[in-house]
Backbone as a ProteinNet text record, in pm:
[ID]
protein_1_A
[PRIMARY]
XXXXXXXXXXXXXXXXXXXXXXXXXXXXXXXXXXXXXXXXXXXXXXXXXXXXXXXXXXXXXXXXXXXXXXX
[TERTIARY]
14935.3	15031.5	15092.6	15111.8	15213.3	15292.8	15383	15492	15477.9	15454.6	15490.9	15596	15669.1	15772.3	15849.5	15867.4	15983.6	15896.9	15757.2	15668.7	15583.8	15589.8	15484.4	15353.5	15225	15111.6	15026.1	14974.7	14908.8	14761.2	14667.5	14567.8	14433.6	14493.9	14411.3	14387.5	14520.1	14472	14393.1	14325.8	14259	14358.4	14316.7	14405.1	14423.8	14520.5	14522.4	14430.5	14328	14345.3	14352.1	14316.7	14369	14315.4	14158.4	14061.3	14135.1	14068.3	14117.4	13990.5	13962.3	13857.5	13901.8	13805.9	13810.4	13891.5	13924.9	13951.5	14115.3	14194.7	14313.2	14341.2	14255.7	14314.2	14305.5	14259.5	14294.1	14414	14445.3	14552.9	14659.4	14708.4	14761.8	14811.6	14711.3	14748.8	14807.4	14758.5	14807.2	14964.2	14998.4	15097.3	15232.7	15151.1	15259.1	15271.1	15195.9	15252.4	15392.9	15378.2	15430	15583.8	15545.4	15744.1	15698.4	15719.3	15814.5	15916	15927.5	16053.6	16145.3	16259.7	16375.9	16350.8	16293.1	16291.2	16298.8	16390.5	16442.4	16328.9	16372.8	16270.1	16141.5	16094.3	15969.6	15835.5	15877.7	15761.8	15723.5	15826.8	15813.9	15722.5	15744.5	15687.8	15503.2	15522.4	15424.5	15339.9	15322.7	15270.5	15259.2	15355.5	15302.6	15193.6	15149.6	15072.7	14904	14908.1	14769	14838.1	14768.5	14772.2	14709.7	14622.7	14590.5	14644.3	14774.9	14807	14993.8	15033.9	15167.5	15206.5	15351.5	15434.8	15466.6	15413.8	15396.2	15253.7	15176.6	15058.9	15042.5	15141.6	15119.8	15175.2	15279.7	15336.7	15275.9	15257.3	15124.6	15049.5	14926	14875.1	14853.3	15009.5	15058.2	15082.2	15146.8	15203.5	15075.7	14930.1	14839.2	14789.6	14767.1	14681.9	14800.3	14902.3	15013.4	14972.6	14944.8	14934	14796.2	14713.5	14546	14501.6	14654.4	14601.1	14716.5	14815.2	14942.5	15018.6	15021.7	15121	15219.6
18165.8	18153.6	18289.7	18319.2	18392.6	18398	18452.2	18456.6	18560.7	18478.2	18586.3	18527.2	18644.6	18598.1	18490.5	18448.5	18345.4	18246.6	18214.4	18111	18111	17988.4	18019.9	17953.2	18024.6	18036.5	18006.3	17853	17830.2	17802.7	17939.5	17924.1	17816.6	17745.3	17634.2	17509.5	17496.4	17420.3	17477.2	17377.3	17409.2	17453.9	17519	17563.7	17403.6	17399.9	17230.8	17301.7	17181.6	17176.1	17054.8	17071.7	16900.2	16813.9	16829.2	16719.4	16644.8	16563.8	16439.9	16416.7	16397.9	16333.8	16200	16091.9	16005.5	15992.9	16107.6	16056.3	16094	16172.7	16242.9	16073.6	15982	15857.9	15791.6	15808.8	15689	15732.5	15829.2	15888.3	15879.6	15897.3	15881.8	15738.7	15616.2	15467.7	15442.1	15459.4	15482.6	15497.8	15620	15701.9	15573.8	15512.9	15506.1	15347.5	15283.4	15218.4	15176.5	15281.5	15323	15371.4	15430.2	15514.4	15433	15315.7	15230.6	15277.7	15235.9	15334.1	15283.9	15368.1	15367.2	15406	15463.3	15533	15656	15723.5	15815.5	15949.1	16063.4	16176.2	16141.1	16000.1	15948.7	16051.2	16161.1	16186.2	16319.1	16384.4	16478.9	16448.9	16321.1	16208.1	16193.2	16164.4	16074.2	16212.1	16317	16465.9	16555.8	16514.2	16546.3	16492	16349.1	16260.6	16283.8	16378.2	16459.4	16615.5	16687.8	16819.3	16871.8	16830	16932.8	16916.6	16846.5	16842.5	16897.9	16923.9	16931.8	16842.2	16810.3	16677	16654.1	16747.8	16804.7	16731.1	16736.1	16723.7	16526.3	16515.1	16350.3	16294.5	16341	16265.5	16259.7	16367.3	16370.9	16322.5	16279.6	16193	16047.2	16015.1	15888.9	15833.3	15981.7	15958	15895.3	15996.3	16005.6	15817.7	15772.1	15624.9	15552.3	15569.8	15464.6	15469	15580.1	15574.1	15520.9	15568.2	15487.2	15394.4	15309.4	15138.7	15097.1	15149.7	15066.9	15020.4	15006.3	14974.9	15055.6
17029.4	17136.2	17164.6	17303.4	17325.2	17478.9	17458.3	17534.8	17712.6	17762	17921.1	17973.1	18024.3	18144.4	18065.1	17949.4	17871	17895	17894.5	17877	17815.8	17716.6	17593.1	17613.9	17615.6	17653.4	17561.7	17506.8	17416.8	17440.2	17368.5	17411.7	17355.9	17257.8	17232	17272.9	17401.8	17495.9	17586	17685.5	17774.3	17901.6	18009.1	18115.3	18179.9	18224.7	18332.8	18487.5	18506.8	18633.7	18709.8	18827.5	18915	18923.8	18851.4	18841.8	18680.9	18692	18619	18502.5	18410	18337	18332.3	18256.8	18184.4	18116.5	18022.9	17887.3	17954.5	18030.8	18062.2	18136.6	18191	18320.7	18225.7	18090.3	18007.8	17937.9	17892.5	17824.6	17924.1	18036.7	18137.5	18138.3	18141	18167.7	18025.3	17903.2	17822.1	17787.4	17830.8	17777.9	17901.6	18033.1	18111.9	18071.3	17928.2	17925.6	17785.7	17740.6	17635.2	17682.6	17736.2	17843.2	17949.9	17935.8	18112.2	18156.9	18313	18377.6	18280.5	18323.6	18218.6	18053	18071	17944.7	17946.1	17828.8	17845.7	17843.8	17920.3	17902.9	17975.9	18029.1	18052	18063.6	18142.2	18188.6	18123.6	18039.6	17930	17830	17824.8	17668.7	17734.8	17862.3	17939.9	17897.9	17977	17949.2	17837.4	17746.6	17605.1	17551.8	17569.9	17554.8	17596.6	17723.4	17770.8	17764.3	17623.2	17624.7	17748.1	17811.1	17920.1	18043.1	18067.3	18211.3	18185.9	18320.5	18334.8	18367.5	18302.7	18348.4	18531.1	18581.3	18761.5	18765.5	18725.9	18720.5	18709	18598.5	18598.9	18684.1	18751.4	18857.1	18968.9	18991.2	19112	19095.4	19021.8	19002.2	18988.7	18956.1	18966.6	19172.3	19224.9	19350.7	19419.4	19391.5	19463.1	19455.4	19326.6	19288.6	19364.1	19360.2	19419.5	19624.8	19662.7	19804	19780.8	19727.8	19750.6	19725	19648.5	19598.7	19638	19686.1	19783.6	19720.2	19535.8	19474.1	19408.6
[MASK]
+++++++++++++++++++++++++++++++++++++++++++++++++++++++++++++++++++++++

């Protein structure tokens, strides 16, 4: 790990990007059923849960399946 700009840069994860695997939409359904709304921190917890995405990253992802299946 190291530090740029006051952000710590761990290189044994993978970089995030915006594609999705398998295994990240199962970890994802997973994680969102574990932190239901109202739970505290939710989406800190939800994104800790897939090392390779940002907690930006899960929500968006969530926004996107919610407009393309209407629920």
């Amino acid at each position: 790990m190291r530090r740029v700009k006051g952000i710590v840069i761990n290189h044994d994860v993978p970089i995030c990007t915006t594609e999705w695997s398998q295994v990240e939409q199962k970890q994802l359904e997973d994680a969102l059923q574990r932190y239901p709304k109202g739970c505290e921190s939710r989406w800190d917890k939800i994104a800790a849960a897939i090392p390779t995405k940002t907690k930006e990253q899960c929500q968006e992802r969530i926004k996107k399946l919610v407009e393309l299946t209407g629920y």
